[in-house]
N, C-alpha and C positions, 0 to 999 in steps of 0.2 A: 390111523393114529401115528404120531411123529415119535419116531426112535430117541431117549436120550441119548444126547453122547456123553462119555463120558472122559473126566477130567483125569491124568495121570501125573502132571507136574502141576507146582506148583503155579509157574508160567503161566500156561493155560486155564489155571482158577482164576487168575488175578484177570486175565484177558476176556475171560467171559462176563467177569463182574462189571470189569470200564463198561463192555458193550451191551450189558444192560442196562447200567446205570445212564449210557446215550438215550437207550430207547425208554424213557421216565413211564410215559405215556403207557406201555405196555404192563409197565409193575402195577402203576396206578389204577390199570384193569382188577387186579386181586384185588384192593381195596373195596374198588366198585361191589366187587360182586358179594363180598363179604356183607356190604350194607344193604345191596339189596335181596339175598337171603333173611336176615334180620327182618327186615321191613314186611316181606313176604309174610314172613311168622306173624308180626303185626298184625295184620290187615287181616288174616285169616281170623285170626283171634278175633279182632272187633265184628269181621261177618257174621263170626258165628253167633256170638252173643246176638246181633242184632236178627238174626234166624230166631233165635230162640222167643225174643220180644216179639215177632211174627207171629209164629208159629202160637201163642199166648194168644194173639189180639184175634186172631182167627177163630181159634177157640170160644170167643165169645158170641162169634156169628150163627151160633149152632139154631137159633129160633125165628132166623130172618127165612122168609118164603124159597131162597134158593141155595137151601144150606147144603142142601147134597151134591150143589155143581163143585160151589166153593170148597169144601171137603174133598171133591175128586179131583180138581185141578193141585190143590194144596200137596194132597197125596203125592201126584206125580213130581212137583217142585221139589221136595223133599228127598224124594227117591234120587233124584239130579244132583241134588247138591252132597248127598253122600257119597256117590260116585265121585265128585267133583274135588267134596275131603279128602279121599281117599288119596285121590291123584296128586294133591298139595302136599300132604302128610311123606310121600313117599319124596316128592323134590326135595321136602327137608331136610329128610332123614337122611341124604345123598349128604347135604354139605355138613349134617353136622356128626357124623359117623367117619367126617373126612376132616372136618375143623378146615384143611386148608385149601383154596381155591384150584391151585396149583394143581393139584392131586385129586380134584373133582374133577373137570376139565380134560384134564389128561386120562384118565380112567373110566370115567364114564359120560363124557361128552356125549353121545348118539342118546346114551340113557335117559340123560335130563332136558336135552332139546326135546325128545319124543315125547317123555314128560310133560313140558311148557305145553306144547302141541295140542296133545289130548286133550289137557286141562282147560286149555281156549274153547275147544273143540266144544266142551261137555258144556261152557259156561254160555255161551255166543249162540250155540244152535239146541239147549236143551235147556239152560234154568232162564235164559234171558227172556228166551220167545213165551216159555212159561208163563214165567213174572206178568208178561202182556198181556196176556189170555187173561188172569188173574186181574189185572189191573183194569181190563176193560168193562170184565162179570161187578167189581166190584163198582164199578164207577155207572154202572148201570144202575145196579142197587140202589145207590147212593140218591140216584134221578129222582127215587118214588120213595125210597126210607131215608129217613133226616135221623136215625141216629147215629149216636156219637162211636159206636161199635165200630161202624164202616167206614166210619171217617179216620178212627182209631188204625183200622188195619191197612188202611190206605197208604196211612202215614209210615208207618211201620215199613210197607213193602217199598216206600222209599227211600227211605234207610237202606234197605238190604241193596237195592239199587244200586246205591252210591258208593257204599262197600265195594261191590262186584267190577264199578268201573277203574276202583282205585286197584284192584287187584289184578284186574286185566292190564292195566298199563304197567304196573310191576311187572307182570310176569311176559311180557312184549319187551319190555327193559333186558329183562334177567338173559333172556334167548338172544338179543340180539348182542348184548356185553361177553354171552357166552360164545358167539360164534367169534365176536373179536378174536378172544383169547384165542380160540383155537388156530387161527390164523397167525396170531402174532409168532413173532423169534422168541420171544418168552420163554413157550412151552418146550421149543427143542431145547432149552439151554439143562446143566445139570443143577440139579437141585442145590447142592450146596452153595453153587453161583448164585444162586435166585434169592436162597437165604442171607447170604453178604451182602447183596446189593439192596437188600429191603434193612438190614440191621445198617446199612451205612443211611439210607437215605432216610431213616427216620430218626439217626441223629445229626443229619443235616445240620440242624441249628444250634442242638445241646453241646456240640462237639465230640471228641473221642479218643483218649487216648491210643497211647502207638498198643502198649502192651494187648489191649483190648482187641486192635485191629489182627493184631500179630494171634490174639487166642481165635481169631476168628477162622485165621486163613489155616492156621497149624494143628486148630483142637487140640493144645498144650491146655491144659488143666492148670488154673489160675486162681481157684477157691479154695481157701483153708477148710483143714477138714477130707478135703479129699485123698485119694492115694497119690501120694510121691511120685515124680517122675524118676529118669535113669540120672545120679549124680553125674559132676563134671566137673573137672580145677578152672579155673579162669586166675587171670592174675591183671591188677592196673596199674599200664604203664605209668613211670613216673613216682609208684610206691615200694618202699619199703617191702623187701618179700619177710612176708613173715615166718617165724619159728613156727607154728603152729600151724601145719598145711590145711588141717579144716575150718583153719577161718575161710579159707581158698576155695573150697566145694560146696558146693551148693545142687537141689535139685532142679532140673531144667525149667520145670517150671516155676520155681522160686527166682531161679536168675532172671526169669525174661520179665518178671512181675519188680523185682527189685530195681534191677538197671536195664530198664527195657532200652532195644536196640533203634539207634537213629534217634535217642536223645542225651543229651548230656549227661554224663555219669557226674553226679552230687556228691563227691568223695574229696577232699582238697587234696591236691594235687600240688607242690613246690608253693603253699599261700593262694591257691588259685581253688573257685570251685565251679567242676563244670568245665573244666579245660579239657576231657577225654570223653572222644565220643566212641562205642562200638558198631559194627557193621553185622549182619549175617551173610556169611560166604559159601555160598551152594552150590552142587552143580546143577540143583536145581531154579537157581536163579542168577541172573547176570546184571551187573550195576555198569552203567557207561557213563 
C-alpha cells in the first residue's frame, strides 16, 4: 500500500491539485468505478430475481420421469449461487461503507481484487458448468416430453445465463479499473488534493468563483449560519476612513465572501467602481 503524503503549505496543496488535474484520466478512474459498483448492484438484483423465476419454473417439473436428477443438480446450482451472493454482497458492502472510491482502493484493494477473484471463481467453475449439466438433463427431457414445463424452465435458465455473463464482465471491469487505480499517482496524492481537483473539474463548465476556490484551498467557512471566523480591520484605498471603525471589521470569512481576493472590489472609488483590487500575502504563498 502507497503511503500518503502529506500536504503542510499551502504551496504544495495548490501543486498536487495542477498535477492531478494533468493526469484527468486517473480522477476519471473514481468515477468509473463508482458506476461500475452501481451497476454491479444492478445486475445482481436482476440475477437474482431471475433465479428466483427459475427456481419457480423448476418447481413445476416435480412429475416429469427424471424429477429427482433435476431436483439434485438444481440443488447444487443453488447452493453456488448463495456462496456466489455472499461474495457480491460483501464487494458491496466495501464501496458503499466507504461511499468513496479513493478510500476503497486505498484501504482495501487486496480485499476486493480477492473478492472479484473468488466471485469469478464460484461463478466460471461451480454455477456455470452447473447450469450445463442442467441445461443438457433438460434438453434431453425436452427430446421425449413436449411440455411447456421444460420448455418453460429452459427458458428461464437462460435468463439466468445471460444475467451471469453481464455480471462476469462487470466484475472483469471493476478488477481491472481497480488495479488501475492502484497503480496510478492518484492514490499517493493527499486527499484534500484529490478533493479540489474533482470539485474544480466538475465545475469545469459551470464556472467558479474566486471566493469558492479560495473556501476550497483555506476551509474558511463561507455559509451563513455558521460560526464566525477571527475578526480583522481592513481599510479601501482611495476611501474615506471612516468615524466608525466597525464599519472596518469584519469576520474573515465574511471579508473573503464579501470582497473576495483577485477580484475587483465593487466599492466606488474617486467616481470609479471596481478600481481596487486586493491580494493575499503569505509566507505561505509567493506571487511573481
Amino acid at each position: 500500500m502507497k503511503v500518503v503524503n502529506k500536504v503542510n503549505r499551502i504551496e504544495d496543496l495548490i501543486s498536487e491539485v495542477i498535477k492531478l488535474l494533468d493526469e484527468e484520466s486517473d480522477l476519471d478512474l473514481a468515477d468509473s468505478l463508482c458506476s461500475l459498483f452501481r451497476a454491479l448492484d444492478y445486475i445482481h438484483s436482476e440475477l437474482n430475481d431471475k433465479l428466483l423465476k427459475l427456481v419457480d419454473n423448476l418447481k413445476e417439473l416435480e412429475k416429469i420421469p427424471e424429477s429427482a436428477k433435476v431436483k439434485s443438480i438444481s440443488s447444487d446450482l443453488m447452493e453456488y449461487f448463495n456462496r456466489f451472493n455472499e461474495k457480491i454482497r460483501n464487494i458491496l458492502n466495501i464501496f458503499y461503507l466507504n461511499s468513496d472510491p479513493f478510500s476503497v482502493v486505498r484501504s482495501q484493494s487486496n480485499n476486493l481484487i480477492g473478492l472479484i477473484d473468488e466471485s469469478l471463481s464460484i461463478l466460471i467453475d461451480d454455477c456455470e458448468n452447473t447450469m450445463n449439466k442442467l441445461k443438457s438433463l433438460l434438453n434431453r427431457i425436452k427430446s421425449y416430453s413436449k411440455s411447456d414445463e421444460v420448455s418453460n424452465a429452459l427458458r428461464s435458465l437462460e435468463d439466468v445465463n445471460i444475467e451471469c455473463q453481464r455480471i462476469s464482465n462487470c466484475l472483469d471491469v471493476l478488477r481491472d479499473e481497480s488495479k488501475k487505480l492502484l497503480q496510478s499517482k492518484v492514490l499517493s496524492s493527499h486527499e484534500r488534493a484529490i478533493y479540489i481537483a474533482k470539485f474544480l473539474k466538475e465545475l469545469v463548465w459551470s464556472g467558479i468563483w474566486v471566493h469558492e476556490l479560495i473556501s476550497q484551498l483555506t476551509g474558511l467557512r463561507s455559509i451563513s449560519g455558521e460560526l464566525q471566523t477571527q475578526e480583522v480591520s481592513f481599510r479601501i484605498t482611495g476611501k474615506p476612513v471612516e468615524v466608525d471603525e466597525d464599519r472596518n471589521r469584519l469576520p474573515l470569512d465574511v471579508l473573503f465572501m464579501r470582497y473576495p481576493p483577485f477580484e475587483p472590489i465593487h466599492d466606488e472609488v474617486n467616481g470609479i467602481i471596481g478600481s481596487n483590487v486586493w491580494f493575499i500575502a503569505s509566507k505561505n504563498v509567493r506571487f511573481t
